[in-house]
C-alpha positions as CSV (number, residue, x, y, z in Angstrom):
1,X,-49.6,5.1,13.2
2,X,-48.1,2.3,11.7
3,X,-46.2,1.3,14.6
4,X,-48.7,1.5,17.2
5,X,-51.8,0.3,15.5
6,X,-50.8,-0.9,11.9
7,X,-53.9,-3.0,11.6
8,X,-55.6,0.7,11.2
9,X,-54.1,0.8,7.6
10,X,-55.7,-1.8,5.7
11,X,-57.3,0.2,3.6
12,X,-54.7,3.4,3.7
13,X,-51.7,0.8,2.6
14,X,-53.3,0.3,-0.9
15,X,-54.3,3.9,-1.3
16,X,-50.5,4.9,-1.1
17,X,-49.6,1.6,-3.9
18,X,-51.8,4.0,-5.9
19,X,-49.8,6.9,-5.5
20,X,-46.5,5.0,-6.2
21,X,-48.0,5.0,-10.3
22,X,-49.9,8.9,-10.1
23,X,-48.1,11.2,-12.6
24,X,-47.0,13.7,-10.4
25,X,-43.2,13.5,-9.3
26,X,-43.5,14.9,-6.2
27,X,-46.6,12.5,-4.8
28,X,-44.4,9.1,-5.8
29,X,-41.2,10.4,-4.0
30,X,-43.4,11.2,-1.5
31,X,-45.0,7.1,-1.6
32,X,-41.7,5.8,-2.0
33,X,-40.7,7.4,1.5
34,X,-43.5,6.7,2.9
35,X,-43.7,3.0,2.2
36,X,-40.0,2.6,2.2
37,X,-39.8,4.0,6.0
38,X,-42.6,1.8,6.7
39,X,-41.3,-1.6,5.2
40,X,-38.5,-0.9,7.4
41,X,-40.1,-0.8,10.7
42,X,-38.5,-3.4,12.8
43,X,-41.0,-6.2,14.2
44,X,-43.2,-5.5,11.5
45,X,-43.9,-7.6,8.3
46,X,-45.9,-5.2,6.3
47,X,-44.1,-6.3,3.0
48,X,-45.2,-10.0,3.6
49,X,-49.2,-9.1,4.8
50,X,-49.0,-6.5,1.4
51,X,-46.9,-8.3,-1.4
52,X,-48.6,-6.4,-3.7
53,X,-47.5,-3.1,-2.4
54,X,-44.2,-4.6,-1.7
55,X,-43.8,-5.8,-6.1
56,X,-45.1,-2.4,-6.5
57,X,-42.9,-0.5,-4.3
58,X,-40.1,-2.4,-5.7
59,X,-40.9,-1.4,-9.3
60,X,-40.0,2.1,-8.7
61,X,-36.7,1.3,-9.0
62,X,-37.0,2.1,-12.8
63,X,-39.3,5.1,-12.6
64,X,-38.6,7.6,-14.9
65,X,-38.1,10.0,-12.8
66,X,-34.6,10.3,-11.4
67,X,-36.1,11.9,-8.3
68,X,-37.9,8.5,-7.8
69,X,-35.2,6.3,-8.2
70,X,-33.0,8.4,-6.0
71,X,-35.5,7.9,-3.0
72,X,-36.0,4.3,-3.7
73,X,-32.2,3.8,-3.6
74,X,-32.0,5.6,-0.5
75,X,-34.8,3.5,1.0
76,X,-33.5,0.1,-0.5
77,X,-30.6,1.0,1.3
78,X,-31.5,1.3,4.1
79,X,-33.3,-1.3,4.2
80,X,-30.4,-3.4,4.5
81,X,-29.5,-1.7,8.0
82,X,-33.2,-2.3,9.0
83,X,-34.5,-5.7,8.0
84,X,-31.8,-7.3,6.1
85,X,-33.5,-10.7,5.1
86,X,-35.9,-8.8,3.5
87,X,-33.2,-5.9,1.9
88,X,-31.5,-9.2,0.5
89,X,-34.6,-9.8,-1.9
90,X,-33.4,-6.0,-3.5
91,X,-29.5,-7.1,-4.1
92,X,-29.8,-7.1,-7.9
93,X,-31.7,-4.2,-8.3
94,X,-29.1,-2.0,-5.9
95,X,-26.5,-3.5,-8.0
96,X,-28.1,-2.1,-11.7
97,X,-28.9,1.1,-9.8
98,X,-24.8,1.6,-9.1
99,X,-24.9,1.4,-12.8
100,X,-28.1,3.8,-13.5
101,X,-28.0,6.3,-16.2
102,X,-28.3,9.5,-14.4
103,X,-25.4,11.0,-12.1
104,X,-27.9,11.4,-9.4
105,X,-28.8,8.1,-8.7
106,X,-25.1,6.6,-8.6
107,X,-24.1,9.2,-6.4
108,X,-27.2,8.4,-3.7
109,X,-26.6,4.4,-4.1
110,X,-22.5,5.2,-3.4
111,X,-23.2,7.4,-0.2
112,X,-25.6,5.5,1.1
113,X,-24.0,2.6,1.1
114,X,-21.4,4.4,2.9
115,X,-23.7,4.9,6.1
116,X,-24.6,1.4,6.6
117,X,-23.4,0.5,10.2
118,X,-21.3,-3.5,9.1
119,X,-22.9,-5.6,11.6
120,X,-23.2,-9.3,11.2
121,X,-27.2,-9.4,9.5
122,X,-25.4,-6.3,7.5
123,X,-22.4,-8.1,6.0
124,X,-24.6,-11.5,5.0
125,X,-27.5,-9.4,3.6
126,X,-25.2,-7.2,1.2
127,X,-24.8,-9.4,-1.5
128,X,-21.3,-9.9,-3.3
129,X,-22.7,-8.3,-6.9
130,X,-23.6,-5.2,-4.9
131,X,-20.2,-5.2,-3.8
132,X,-18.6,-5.8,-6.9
133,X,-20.7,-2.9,-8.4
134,X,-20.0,-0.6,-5.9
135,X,-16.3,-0.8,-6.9
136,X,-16.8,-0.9,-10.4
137,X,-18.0,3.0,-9.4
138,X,-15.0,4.1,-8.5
139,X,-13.5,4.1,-11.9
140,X,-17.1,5.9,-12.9
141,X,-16.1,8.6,-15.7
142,X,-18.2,11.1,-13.2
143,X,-15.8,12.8,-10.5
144,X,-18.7,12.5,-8.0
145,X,-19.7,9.3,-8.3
146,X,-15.7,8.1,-8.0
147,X,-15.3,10.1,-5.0
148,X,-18.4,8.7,-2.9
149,X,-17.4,5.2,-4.6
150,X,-14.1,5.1,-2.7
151,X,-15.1,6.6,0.2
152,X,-18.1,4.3,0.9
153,X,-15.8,0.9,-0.1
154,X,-13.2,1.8,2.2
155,X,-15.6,3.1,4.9
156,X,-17.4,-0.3,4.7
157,X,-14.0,-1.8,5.0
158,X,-12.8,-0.5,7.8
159,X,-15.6,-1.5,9.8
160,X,-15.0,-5.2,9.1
161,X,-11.1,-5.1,8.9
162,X,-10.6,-6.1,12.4
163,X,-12.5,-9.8,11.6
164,X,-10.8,-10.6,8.4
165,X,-8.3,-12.2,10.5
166,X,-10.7,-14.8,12.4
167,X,-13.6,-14.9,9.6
168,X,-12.9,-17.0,6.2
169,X,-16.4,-15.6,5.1
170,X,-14.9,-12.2,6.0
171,X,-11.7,-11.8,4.2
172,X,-13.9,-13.9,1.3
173,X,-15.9,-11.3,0.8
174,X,-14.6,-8.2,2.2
175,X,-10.6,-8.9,1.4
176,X,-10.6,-8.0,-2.0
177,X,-11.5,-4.7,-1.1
178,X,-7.7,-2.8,-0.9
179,X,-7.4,-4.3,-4.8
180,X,-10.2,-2.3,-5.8
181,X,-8.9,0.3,-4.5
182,X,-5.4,0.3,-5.2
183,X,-5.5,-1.1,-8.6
184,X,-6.9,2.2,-9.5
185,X,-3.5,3.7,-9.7
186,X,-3.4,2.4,-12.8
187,X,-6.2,5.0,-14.1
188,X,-3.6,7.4,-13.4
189,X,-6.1,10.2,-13.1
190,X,-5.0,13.1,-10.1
191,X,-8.5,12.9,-8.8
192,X,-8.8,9.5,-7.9
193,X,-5.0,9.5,-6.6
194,X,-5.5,12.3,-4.4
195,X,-9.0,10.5,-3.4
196,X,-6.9,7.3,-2.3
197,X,-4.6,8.9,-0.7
198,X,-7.1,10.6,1.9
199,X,-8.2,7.8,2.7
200,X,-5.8,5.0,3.1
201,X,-4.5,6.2,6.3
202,X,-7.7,6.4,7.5
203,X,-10.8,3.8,6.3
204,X,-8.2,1.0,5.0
205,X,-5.8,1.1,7.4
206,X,-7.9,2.7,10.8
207,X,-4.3,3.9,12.6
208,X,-6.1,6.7,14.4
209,X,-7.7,3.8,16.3
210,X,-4.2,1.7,17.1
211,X,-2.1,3.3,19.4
212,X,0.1,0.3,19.8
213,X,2.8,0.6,16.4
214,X,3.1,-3.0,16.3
215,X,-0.2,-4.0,16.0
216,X,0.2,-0.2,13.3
217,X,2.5,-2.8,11.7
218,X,0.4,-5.7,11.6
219,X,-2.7,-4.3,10.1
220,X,-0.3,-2.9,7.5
221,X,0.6,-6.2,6.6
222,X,-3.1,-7.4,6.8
223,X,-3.8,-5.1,4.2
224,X,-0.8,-5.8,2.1
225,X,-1.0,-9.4,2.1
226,X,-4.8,-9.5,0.6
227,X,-3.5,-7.5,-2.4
228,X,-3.4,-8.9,-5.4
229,X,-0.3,-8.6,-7.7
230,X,-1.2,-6.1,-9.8
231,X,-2.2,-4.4,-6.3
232,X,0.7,-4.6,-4.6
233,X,2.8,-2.8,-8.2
234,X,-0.8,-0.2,-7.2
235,X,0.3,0.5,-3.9
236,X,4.0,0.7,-4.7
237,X,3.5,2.9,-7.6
238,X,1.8,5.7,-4.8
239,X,4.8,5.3,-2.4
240,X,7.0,6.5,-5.3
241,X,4.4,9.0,-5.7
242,X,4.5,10.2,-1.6
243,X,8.5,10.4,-2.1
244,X,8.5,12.1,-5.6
245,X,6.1,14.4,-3.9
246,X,8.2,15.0,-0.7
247,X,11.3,15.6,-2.7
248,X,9.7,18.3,-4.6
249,X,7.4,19.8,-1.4
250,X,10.7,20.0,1.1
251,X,12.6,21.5,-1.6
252,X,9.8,24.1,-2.1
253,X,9.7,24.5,1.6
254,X,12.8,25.0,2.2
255,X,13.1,27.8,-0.4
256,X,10.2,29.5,1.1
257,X,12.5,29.5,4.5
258,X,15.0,31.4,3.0
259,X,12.9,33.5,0.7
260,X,13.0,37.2,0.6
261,X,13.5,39.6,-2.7
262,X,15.7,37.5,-4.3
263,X,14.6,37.1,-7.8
264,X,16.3,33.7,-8.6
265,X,14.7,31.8,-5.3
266,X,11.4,33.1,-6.6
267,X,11.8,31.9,-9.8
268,X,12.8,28.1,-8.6
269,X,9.6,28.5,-6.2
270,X,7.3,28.8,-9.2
271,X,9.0,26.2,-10.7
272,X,8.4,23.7,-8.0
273,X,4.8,25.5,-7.3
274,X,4.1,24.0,-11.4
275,X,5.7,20.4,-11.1
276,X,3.7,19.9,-7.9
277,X,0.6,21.1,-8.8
278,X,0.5,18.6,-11.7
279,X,0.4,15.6,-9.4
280,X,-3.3,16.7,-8.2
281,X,-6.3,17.7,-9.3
282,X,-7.6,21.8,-9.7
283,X,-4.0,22.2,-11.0
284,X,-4.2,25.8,-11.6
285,X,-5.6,26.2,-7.6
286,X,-3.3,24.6,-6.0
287,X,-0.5,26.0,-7.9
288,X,-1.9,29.7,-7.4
289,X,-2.3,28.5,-3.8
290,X,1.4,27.4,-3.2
291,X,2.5,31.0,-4.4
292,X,-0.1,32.4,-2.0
293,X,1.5,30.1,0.9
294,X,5.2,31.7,-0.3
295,X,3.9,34.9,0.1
296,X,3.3,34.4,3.7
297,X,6.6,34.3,5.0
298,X,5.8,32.6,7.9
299,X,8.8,29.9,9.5
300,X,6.5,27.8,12.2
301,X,3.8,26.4,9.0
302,X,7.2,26.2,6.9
303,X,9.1,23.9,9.4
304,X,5.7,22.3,10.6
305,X,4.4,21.1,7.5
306,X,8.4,20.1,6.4
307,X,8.4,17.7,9.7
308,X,5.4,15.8,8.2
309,X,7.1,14.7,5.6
310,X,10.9,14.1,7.5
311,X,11.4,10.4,8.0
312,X,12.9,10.8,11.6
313,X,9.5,11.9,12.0
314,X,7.3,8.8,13.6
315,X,3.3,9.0,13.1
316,X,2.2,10.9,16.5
317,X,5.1,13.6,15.6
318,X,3.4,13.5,11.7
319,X,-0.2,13.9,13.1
320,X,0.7,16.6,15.8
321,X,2.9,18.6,13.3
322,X,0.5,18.5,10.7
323,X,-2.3,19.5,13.0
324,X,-0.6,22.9,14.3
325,X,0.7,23.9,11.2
326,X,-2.6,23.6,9.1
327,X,-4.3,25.1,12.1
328,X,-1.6,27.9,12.0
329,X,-2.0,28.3,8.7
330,X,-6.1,28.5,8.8
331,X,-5.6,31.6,11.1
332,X,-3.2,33.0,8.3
333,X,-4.7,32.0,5.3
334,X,-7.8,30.1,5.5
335,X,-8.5,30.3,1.6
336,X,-5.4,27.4,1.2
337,X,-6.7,25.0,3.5
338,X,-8.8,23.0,0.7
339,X,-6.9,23.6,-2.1
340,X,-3.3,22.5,-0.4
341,X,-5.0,19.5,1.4
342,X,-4.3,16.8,-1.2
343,X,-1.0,17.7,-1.2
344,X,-0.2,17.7,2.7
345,X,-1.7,14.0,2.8
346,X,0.2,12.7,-0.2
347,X,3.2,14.3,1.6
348,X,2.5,13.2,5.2
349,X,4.5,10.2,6.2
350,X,0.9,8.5,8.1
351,X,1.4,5.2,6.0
352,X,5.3,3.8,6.0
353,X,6.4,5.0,8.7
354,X,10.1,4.7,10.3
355,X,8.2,3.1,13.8
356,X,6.9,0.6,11.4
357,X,10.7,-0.3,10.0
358,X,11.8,-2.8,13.4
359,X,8.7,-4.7,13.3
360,X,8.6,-5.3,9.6
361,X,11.8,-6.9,10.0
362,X,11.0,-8.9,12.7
363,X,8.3,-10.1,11.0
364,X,10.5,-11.3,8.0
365,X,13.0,-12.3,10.3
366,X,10.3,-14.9,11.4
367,X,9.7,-18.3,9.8
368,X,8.2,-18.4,6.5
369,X,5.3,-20.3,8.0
370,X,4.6,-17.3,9.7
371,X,1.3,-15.3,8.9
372,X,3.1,-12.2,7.4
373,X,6.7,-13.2,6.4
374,X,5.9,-12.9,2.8
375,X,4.6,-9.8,2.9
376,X,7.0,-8.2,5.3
377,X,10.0,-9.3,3.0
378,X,8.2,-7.9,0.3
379,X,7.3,-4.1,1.8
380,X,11.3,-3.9,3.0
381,X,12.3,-5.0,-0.3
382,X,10.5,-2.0,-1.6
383,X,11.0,0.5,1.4
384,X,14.5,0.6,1.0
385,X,14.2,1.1,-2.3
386,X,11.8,4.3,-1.7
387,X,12.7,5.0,1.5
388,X,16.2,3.8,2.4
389,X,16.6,6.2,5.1
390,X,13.8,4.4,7.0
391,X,16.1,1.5,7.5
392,X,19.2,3.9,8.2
393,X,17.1,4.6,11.4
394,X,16.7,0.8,12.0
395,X,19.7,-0.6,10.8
396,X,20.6,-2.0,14.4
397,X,17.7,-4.4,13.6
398,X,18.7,-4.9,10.4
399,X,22.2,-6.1,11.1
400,X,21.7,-8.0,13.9
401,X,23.2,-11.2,13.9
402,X,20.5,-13.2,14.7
403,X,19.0,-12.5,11.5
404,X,21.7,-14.1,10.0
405,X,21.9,-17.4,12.5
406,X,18.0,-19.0,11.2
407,X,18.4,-22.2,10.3
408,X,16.5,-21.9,7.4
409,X,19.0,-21.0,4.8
410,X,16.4,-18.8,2.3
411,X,15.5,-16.8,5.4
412,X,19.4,-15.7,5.8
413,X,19.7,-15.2,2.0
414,X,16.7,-12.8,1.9
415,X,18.2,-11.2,4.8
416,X,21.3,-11.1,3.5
417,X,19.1,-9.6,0.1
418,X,17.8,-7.2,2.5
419,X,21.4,-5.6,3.6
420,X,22.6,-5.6,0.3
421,X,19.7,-3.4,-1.2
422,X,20.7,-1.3,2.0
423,X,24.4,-0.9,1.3
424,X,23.6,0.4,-2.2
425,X,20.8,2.9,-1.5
426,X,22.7,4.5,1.8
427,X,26.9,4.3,0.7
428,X,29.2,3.8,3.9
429,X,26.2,3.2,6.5
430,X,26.6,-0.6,7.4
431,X,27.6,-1.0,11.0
432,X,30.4,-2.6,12.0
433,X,30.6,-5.1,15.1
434,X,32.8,-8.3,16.1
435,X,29.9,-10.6,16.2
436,X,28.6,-8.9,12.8
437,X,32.1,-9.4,11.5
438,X,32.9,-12.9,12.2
439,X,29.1,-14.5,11.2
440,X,29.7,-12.9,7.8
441,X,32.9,-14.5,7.4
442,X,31.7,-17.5,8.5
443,X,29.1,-17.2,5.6
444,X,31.5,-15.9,3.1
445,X,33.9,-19.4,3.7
446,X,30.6,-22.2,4.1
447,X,27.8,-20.5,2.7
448,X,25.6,-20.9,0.4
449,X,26.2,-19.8,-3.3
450,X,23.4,-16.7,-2.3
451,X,24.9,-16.5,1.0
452,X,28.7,-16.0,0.2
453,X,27.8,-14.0,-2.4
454,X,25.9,-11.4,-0.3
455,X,27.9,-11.8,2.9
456,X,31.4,-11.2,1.0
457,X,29.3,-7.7,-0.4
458,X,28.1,-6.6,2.7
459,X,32.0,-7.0,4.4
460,X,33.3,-4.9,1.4
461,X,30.5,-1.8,2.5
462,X,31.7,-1.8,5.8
463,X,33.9,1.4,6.5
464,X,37.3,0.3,7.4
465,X,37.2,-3.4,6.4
466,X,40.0,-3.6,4.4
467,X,41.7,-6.2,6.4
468,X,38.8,-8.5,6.6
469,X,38.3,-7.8,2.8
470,X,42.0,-9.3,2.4
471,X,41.8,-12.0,4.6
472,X,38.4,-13.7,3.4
473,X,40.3,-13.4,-0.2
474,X,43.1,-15.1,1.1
475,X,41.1,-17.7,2.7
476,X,38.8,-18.9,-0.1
477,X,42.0,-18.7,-2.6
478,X,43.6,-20.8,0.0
479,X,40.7,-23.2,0.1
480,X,40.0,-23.4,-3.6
481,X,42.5,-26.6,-4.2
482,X,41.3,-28.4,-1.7
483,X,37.3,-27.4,-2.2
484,X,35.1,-30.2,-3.4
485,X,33.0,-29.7,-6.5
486,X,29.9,-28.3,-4.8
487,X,31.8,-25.6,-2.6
488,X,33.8,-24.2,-5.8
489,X,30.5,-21.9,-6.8
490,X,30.2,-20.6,-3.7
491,X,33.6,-19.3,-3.9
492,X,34.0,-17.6,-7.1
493,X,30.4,-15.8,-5.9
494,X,32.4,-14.7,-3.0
495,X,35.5,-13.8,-5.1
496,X,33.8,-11.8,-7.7
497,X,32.5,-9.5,-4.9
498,X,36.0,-8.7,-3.9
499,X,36.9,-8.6,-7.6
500,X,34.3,-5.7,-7.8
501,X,34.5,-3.8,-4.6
502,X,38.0,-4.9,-2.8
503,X,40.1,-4.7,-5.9
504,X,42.9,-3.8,-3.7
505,X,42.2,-7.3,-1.8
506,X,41.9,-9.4,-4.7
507,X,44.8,-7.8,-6.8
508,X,47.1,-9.6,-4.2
509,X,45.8,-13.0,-5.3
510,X,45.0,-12.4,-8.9
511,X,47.0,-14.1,-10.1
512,X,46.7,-16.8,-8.5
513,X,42.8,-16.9,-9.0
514,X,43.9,-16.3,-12.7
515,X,45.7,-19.3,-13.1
516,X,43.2,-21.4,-10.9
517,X,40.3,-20.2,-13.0
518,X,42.6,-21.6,-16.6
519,X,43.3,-24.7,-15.1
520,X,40.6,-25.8,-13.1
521,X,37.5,-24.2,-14.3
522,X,37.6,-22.9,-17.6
523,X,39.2,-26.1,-19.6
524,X,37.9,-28.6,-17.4
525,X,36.8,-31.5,-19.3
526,X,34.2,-32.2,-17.0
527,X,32.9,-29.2,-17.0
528,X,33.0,-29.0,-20.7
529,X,31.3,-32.6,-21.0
530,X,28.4,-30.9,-18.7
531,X,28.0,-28.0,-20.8
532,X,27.4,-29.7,-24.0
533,X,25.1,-32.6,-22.3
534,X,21.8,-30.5,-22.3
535,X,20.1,-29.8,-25.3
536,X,18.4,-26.5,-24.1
537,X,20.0,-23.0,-25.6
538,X,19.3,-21.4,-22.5
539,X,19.1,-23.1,-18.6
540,X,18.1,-21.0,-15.4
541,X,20.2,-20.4,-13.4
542,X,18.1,-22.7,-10.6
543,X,18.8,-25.5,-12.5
544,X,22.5,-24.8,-13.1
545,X,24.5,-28.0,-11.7
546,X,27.5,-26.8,-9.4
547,X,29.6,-27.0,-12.5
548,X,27.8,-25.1,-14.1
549,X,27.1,-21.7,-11.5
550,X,31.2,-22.5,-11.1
551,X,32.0,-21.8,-14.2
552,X,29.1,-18.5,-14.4
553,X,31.0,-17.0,-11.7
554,X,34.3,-17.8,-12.8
C-alpha cells in the first residue's frame, strides 16, 4: 500500500509510531520492520513528510529489548543500501550498536554489514566511525561476533579493492582495511588465525576472480603496500605459520603413505596429529580427526592434499588438487570435512605462490619510482627467507644480469641483497654463466662498498668457482697499492668474503694482505687522526668516512 498509494496512510503511519513504545516485544519488532521496510522504499520520503515517526523509529535503537534492537540494526542497515543520504543520519548510532551489550545485536550489525552491495552512494554514506567500529569487532571477546567481524570487513573490501588504485577517497577510507585485519595476528588466538586465513585468499586478495598471475601479483602488492608496519610483521608472522604448518602436515602425510601395523610410524603420527592440532581452534577435533584421516589408508587424498602444499605446485594446480582430494575425501569420510578445513587452508599455497616469484622480481627490478618497488623488495626479502625454494624455481630471474646493469646503484645492491639471502637459504644453487660471471667481477673490482661486498659472496657460492675466486683475490691485492683512498673499502669488503668462503683463494695472498693491512691501514696516521677527530662513542656505519669503513673491514 505504501508504494502505490502512500497518501492512504496518514492516519495508519502514526498508529504504528504508537506501537514502536506498546510493551509487548513482539508488536515493536513487528513496527520496527514495518516502518523500517517502509523508510526504505525508494522514491519515497516518508521519513521527511513523518519526522516524528522517523525520531521515534530511530529511538528504538536503545530498546530494551534485544529483539528490538536486533531488527532496528538490521533495518538501519539496510538502509544504507536503500536510501543512503538518509542511512547517513544513523552512522553514530550503527557505530554504538557494533559496541551493544548483548551478543545478539553485535552479531546482526557485523552480518549485515556484510551484505551491503559497495556501490558509490554505499561507500560515501557508510561513515568512517562505522568502519572503524566494525573492526574494532573483530578482536570482540565473543567467537561469533569475531568471526562475522572479519568476514564482513574483508567482504566489504573486496568489493572496493579494484578502485583503491584510481580513487584517493578510496584507499583513504577503505585502505586501512588489510591492517585491521592483519594486525590481529598479534592476538595470537587459533580462532581468529584460522578465521584470517580463510579469507585472505579470497575477500582481501579476490584471486578466484584474476586469471591473469601478473595482475595475481599486482593486487598482492596492492594489498601489501597499504599495510602498516606493524601489519606487514602481521602478515609475515602467518607465512611462518603456513610453512611451520606445511612442514608438520607433509611430514604427517607422508607417514600416513607408508603407514601400516607398524607401531613406531603410528606413534610419530599421533605425535604430529597433537603439534598440529594446537595451531587451530577445536583442538581435540581436529586432532581426533587427523587420526580418523590415518585410518583411512587411502594414497590419492594423501598425495592430493600433499600437492597443495608442494611449492612446485602453482595456484590452479593448488585449487584443482585441493578440490578432488577434499571431494575424495567427503565420499570417504564426510565427518572430517569441517574439522580438517582450517588446516587445509592454512596449508594450501593460494597466497605466495611460486607463479608470483618472476613478477615480484621484476617489479623490484624496476625503478624505485615505481608503484610497487618497495614492497616487492620487501615480500622477496621475506620469501626467501620462508620460502627459499620459491626462488630456487625462479632463480633464472633472479640472476639475470640485467638485474645487476641498473644504473641506479641501491637497486643492484638490493639485488645483489637478494642473491645473497638466496645463496644462504638454498647451499650450492646459484647458476653459473659467462655473462653472470664476468658482471660480478666487474662489481667485485669497481663497485660499491655494498656491491663488492655481495658480488665477491655470490662468486664464492657458485659451484666450481674456484678459479674466479682466486683471480678476483689476486686482482684487488694487486690493485690495493695503487687504489685511491675511496676504493680501499670497497676492497677489504671484497677480500673479507674470500677470507671467509675462499680461504684457499685468499691463503695465497695472505700474506701479502697481512702486511698491507699493518702498513697501510692499521697504523696509518691519517686514519688514526680521523678516528680520534669525532667526539661521538659510537658512529653508524652510514656516516663512516672511507677511512673509516677501510679500516672496519680491514
Amino acid at each position: 500500500l505504501n508504494r502505490a498509494a502512500p497518501g492512504t496512510l496518514l492516519n495508519v503511519v502514526p498508529q504504528l509510531e504508537e506501537e514502536l513504545s506498546v510493551e509487548d516485544v513482539d508488536i515493536r519488532v513487528l513496527a520496527i520492520s514495518v516502518l523500517g521496510e517502509m523508510f526504505g522504499e525508494k522514491g519515497h520520503t516518508l521519513a521527511k513528510r513523518y519526522e516524528a515517526t522517523w525520531t521515534a523509529w530511530k529511538g528504538r535503537r536503545a530498546d530494551a529489548a534485544a529483539a528490538v534492537r536486533v531488527e532496528w540494526v538490521e533495518r538501519a542497515v539496510a538502509l544504507y543500501q536503500q536510501q543512503p543520504q538518509l542511512a547517513r543520519e544513523l552512522n553514530a548510532d550503527v557505530a554504538a550498536k557494533l559496541s551493544d551489550v548483548d551478543e545478539r545485536v553485535r552479531v546482526a550489525a557485523c552480518r549485515s554489514l556484510g551484505q551491503l552491495e559497495m556501490g558509490t552512494a554505499v561507500q560515501g554514506a557508510l561513515g568512517d566511525d562505522v568502519v572503524s567500529a566494525l573492526g574494532e569487532r573483530c578482536k570482540d571477546r565473543r567467537a561469533a561476533v569475531r568471526a562475522e567481524a572479519i568476514v564482513a570487513l574483508a567482504t566489504l573490501y573486496s568489493q572496493v579493492v579494484g578502485e583503491l588504485e584510481q580513487s584517493t577517497t578510496v584507499r583513504r577510507k577503505w585502505g586501512g582495511i588489510p591492517s585491521t585485519i592483519f594486525e590481529l595476528r598479534y592476538i595470537n588466538d587459533p580462532d581468529i588465525d584460522s578465521k584470517v586465513e580463510s579469507i585472505m585468499t579470497g575477500a582481501i586478495l579476490n584471486f578466484a576472480k584474476i586469471r591473469d598471475d601478473r595482475e595475481k601479483c599486482r593486487r598482492l602488492l596492492l594489498v601489501f603496500d597499504s599495510l602498516t608496519p606493524k601489519a606487514q610483521n602481521g602478515f609475515f608472522s602467518y607465512m611462518r605459520r603456513q610453512r611451520d604448518a606445511i612442514l608438520m602436515a607433509d611430514t604427517f602425510l607422508e607417514l600416513c603413505e607408508r603407514s601400516g601395523d607398524d607401531a613406531a610410524v603410528e606413534q610419530q603420527q599421533r605425535a604430529l596429529a597433537a603439534k598440529l592440532s594446537a595451531f587451530f581452534p577445536d583442538r581435540v577435533k581436529l586432532e581426533s580427526s587427523l587420526a580418523q584421516l590415518a585410518g583411512l589408508r587411502d594414497n590419492d587424498v594423501y598425495a592430493g592434499l600433499r600437492q597443495t602444499m608442494d611449492v612446485r605446485s602453482d595456484i590452479k594446480t593448488v585449487r584443482k588438487c585441493q578440490k578432488s582430494a577434499l571431494k575424495r575425501l567427503a565420499s570417504l569420510a564426510p565427518n572430517l570435512l569441517d574439522t580438517t578445513a582450517p588446516l587445509w587452508k592454512c596449508a594450501g599455497l593460494t597466497t605466495i605462490n611460486r607463479v608470483l616469484v618472476p613478477y615480484l622480481i621484476e617489479n623490484a627490478s624496476a625503478s624505485r619510482q615505481g608503484p610497487f618497488h618497495g614492497a616487492a623488495v620487501t615480500l622477496l626479502n621475506y620469501t626467501v627467507e620462508v620460502f627459499p625454494e620459491m626462488l630456487e624455481l625462479s632463480k633464472d630471474e633472479l640472476f639475470a644480469v640485467e638485474g645487476l646493469q641498473a644504473r641506479d646503484a641501491s637497486a643492484v645492491e638490493e639485488r645483489l641483497k637478494l642473491m645473497v639471502q638466496f645463496a644462504k637459504a638454498v647451499p650450492n644453487a646459484v647458476p653459473r654463466s659467462t655473462d653472470l660471471e664476468n658482471r660480478l667481477a666487474a662489481l667485485v673490482r669497481s663497485g660499491t662498498v655494498a656491491q663488492a661486498k655481495r658480488a665477491a659472496f655470490v662468486v664464492t657460492q657458485m659451484s666450481g668457482a674456484a678459479d674466479l675466486c682466486a683471480a678476483l683475490t689476486g686482482d684487488v691485492v694487486d690493485c690495493l697499492d695503487d687504489a685511491k683512498l675511496e676504493r680501499r673499502a670497497p676492497a677489504f669488503a671484497a677480500l673479507s668474503r674470500f677470507a671467509l668462503h675462499a680461504p684457499a683463494a685468499y691463503a695465497t695472498y695472505a700474506e701479502r694482505i697481512s702486511q698491507f693491512l699493518v702498513q697501510m691501514a692499521l697504523t696509518d696516521a691519517e686514519a688514526e687522526a680521523n678516528m680520534d677527530a669525532g667526539d661521538a662513542e659510537w658512529e653508524a656505519r652510514e656516516q663512516l668516512s672511507d677511512m673509516g669503513l677501510a679500516r672496519v673491514y680491514a
